[in-house]
C-alpha positions as CSV (number, residue, x, y, z in Angstrom):
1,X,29.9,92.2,-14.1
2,X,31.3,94.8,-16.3
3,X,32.6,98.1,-15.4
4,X,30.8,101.4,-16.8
5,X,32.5,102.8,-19.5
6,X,35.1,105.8,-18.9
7,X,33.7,109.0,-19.6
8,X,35.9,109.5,-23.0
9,X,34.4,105.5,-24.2
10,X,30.9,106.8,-22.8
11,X,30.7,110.0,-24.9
12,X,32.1,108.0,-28.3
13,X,29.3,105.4,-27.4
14,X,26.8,108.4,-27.5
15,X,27.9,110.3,-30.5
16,X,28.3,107.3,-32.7
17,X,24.5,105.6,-31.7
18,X,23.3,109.2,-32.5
19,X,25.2,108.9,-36.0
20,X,23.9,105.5,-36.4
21,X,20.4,106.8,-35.8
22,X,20.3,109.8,-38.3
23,X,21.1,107.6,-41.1
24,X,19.1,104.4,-40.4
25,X,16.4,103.9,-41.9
26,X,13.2,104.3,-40.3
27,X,11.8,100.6,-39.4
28,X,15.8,99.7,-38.5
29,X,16.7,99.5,-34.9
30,X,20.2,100.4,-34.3
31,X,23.1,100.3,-31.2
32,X,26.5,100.2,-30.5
33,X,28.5,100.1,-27.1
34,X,32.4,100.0,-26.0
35,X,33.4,96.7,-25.7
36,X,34.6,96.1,-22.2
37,X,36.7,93.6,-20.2
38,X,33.9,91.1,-19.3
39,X,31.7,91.1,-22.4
40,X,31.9,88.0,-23.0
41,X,29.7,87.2,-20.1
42,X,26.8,88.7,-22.3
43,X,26.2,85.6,-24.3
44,X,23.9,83.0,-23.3
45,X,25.3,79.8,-23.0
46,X,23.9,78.6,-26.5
47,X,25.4,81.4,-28.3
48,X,28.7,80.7,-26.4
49,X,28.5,77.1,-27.6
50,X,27.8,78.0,-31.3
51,X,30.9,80.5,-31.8
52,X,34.5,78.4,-31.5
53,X,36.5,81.5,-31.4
54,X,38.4,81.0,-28.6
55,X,40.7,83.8,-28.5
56,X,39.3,86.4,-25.2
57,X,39.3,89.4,-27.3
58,X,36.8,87.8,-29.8
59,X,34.8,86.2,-27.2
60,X,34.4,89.7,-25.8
61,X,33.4,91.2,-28.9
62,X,30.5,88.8,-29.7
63,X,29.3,89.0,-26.5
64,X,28.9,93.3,-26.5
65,X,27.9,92.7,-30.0
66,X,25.0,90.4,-29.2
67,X,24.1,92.0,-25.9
68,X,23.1,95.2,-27.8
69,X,21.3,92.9,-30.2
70,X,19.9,91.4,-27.4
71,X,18.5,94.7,-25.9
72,X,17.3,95.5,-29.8
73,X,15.2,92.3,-29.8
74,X,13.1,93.2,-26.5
75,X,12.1,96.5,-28.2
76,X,10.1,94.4,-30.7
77,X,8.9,91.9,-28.4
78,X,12.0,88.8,-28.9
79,X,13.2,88.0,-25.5
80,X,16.5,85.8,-24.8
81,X,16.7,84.6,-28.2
82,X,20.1,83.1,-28.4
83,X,21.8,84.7,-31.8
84,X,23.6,81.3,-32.8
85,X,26.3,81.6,-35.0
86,X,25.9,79.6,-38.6
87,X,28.3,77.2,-40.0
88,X,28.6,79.8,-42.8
89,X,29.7,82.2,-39.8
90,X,25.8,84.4,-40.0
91,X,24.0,85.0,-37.3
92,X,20.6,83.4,-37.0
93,X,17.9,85.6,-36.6
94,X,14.3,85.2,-35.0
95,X,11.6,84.7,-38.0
96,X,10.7,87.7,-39.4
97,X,13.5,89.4,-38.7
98,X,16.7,90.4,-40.1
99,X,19.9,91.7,-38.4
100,X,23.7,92.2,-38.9
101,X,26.6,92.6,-36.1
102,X,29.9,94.0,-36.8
103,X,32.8,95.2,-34.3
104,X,36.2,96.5,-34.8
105,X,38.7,96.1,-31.7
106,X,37.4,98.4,-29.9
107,X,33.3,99.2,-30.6
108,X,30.9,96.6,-31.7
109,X,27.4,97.2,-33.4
110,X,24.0,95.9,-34.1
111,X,21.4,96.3,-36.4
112,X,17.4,94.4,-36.7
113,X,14.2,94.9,-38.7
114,X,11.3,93.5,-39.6
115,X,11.8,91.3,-42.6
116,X,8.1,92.8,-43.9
117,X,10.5,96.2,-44.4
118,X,14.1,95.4,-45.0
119,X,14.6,92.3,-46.7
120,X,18.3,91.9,-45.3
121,X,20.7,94.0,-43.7
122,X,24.5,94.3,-43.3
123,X,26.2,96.5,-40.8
124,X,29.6,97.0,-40.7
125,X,32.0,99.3,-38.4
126,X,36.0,100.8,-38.6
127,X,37.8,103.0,-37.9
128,X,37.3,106.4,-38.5
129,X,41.2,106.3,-40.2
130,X,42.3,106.2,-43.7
131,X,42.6,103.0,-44.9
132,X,46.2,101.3,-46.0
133,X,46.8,101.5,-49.8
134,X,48.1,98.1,-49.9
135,X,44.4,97.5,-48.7
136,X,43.3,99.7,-50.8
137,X,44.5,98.5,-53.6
138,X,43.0,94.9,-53.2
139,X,38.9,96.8,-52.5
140,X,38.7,99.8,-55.0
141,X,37.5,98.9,-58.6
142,X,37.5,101.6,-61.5
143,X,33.5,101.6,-61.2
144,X,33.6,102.4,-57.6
145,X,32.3,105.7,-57.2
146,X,33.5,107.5,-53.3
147,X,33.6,111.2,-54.5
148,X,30.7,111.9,-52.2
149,X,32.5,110.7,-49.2
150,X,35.3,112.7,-47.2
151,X,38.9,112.0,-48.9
152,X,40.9,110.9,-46.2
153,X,37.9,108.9,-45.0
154,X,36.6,107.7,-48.8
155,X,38.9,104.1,-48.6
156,X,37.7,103.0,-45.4
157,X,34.3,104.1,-45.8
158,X,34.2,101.6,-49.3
159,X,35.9,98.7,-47.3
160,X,33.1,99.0,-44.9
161,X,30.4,99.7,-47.3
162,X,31.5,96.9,-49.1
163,X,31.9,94.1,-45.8
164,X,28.4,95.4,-45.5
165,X,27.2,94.6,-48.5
166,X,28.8,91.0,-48.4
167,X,26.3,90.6,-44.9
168,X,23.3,91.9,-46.3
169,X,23.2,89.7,-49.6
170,X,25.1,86.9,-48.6
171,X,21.9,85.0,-46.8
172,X,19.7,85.9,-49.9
173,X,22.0,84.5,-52.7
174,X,24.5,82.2,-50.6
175,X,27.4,83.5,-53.0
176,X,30.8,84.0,-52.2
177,X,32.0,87.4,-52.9
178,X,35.4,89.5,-53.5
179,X,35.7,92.9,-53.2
180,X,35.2,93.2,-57.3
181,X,32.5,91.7,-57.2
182,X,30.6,94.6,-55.4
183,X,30.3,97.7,-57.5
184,X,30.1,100.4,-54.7
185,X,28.4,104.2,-55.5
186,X,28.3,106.2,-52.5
187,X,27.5,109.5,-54.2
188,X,24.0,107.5,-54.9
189,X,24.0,105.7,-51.8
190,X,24.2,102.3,-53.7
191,X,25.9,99.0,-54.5
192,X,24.9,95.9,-56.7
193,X,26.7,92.6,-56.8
194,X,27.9,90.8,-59.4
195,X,25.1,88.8,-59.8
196,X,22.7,92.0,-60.2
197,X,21.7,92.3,-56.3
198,X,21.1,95.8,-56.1
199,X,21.4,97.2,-52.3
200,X,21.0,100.7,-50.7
201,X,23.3,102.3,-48.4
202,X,24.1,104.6,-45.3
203,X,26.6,105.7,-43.7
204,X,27.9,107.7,-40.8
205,X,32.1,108.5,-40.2
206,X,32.1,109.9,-36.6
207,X,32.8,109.1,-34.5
208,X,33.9,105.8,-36.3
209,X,33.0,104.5,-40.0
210,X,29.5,102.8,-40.4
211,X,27.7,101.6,-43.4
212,X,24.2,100.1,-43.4
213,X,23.9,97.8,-46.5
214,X,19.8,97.1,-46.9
215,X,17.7,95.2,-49.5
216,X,13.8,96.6,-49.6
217,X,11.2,94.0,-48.1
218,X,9.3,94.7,-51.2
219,X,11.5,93.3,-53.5
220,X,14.2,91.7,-51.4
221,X,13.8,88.8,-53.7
222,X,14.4,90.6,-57.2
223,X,17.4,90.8,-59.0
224,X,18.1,93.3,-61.3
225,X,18.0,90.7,-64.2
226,X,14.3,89.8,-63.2
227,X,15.3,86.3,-61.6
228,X,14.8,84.9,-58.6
229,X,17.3,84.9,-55.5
């Protein structure tokens, strides 16, 4: 059994799920929690079987990471679905749904909606610290555009945006993607893929960085080319 979180974890789990909130969109169910010693006791022995990470910390991580999931499902009626883990490294969702999990070493967080709304979804969490320029250097493209975004923040908040992105489109069009292959514009709230995948975006930065990465039910299938994904 895990311990309740300390009043200082408890209170960063609050303020960031209220973040998360205000910027999701409206048929998105969001949730985040602390990960704790003992999380890893949260996945169902199918999902334990499907993830080969054997290292505790990771274990942990999937575990708090699914369990909110988990507790997201039961809102919309999807009890003890076990949130297997892909070859490809996705998570498998229940039909008609669409979700994304993310964590960083010390929050993890979850994301669903109904695939009728949101086509696909990417979540992604960091940090709320300004990224390294060596790392930097290896996301940013000269199209980027971050001047909407806090300066000391504006790095991390395109690495996430663009992880994000990578999880919301990579089940649609099964493409591998680099960082300059995702043209980011956070002043517009908006990124589209090499390929012409054009995907909305939120984001929150305290008390950590989050970026929701959505594609529209309604056209979750167009490109901006007119073809088919």
């Amino acid at each position: 059994m895990t311990r309740p979180p300390s009043p200082e974890s408890a209170l960063a789990q609050a303020s960031l799920l209220q973040a998360m909130v205000a910027i999701a969109p409206k048929s998105v169910r969001v949730g985040c929690r602390v990960i704790q010693d003992g999380d890893e006791a949260h996945l169902l022995p199918e999902e334990a079987r499907s993830i080969l990470a054997r290292q505790p910390a990771m274990r942990r991580a999937s575990g708090a990471a699914r369990w909110i999931a988990h507790g997201l499902l039961a809102d919309v009626g999807v009890n003890d679905f076990a949130i297997l883990r892909a070859p490809s490294g996705t998570p498998v969702w229940p039909d008609g749904i669409t979700g994304s999990l993310a964590h960083d070493d010390e929050m993890a967080v979850a994301a669903v909606a109904p695939v009728a709304d949101i086509g696909s979804l990417g979540i992604d969490v960091e940090p709320a610290q300004p990224l390294p320029d060596d790392i930097l250097a290896l996301v940013a493209t000269r199209s980027d555009r971050t001047d909407a975004a806090d300066r000391r923040l504006a790095g991390r908040v395109l690495f996430c945006a663009k992880e994000a992105v990578y999880k919301a489109v990579y089940p649609l069009d099964r493409e591998i993607l680099g960082y300059e292959d995702i043209e980011v514009d956070l002043n517009a709230g908006r990124a589209m893929t090499k390929g012409g995948r054009k995907v909305s975006l939120a984001y929150c930065v305290a008390p950590r960085v989050v970026v929701l990465a959505f594609v529209d039910g309604g056209r979750f299938r167009s490109r901006a080319d007119g073809g088919n994904g």
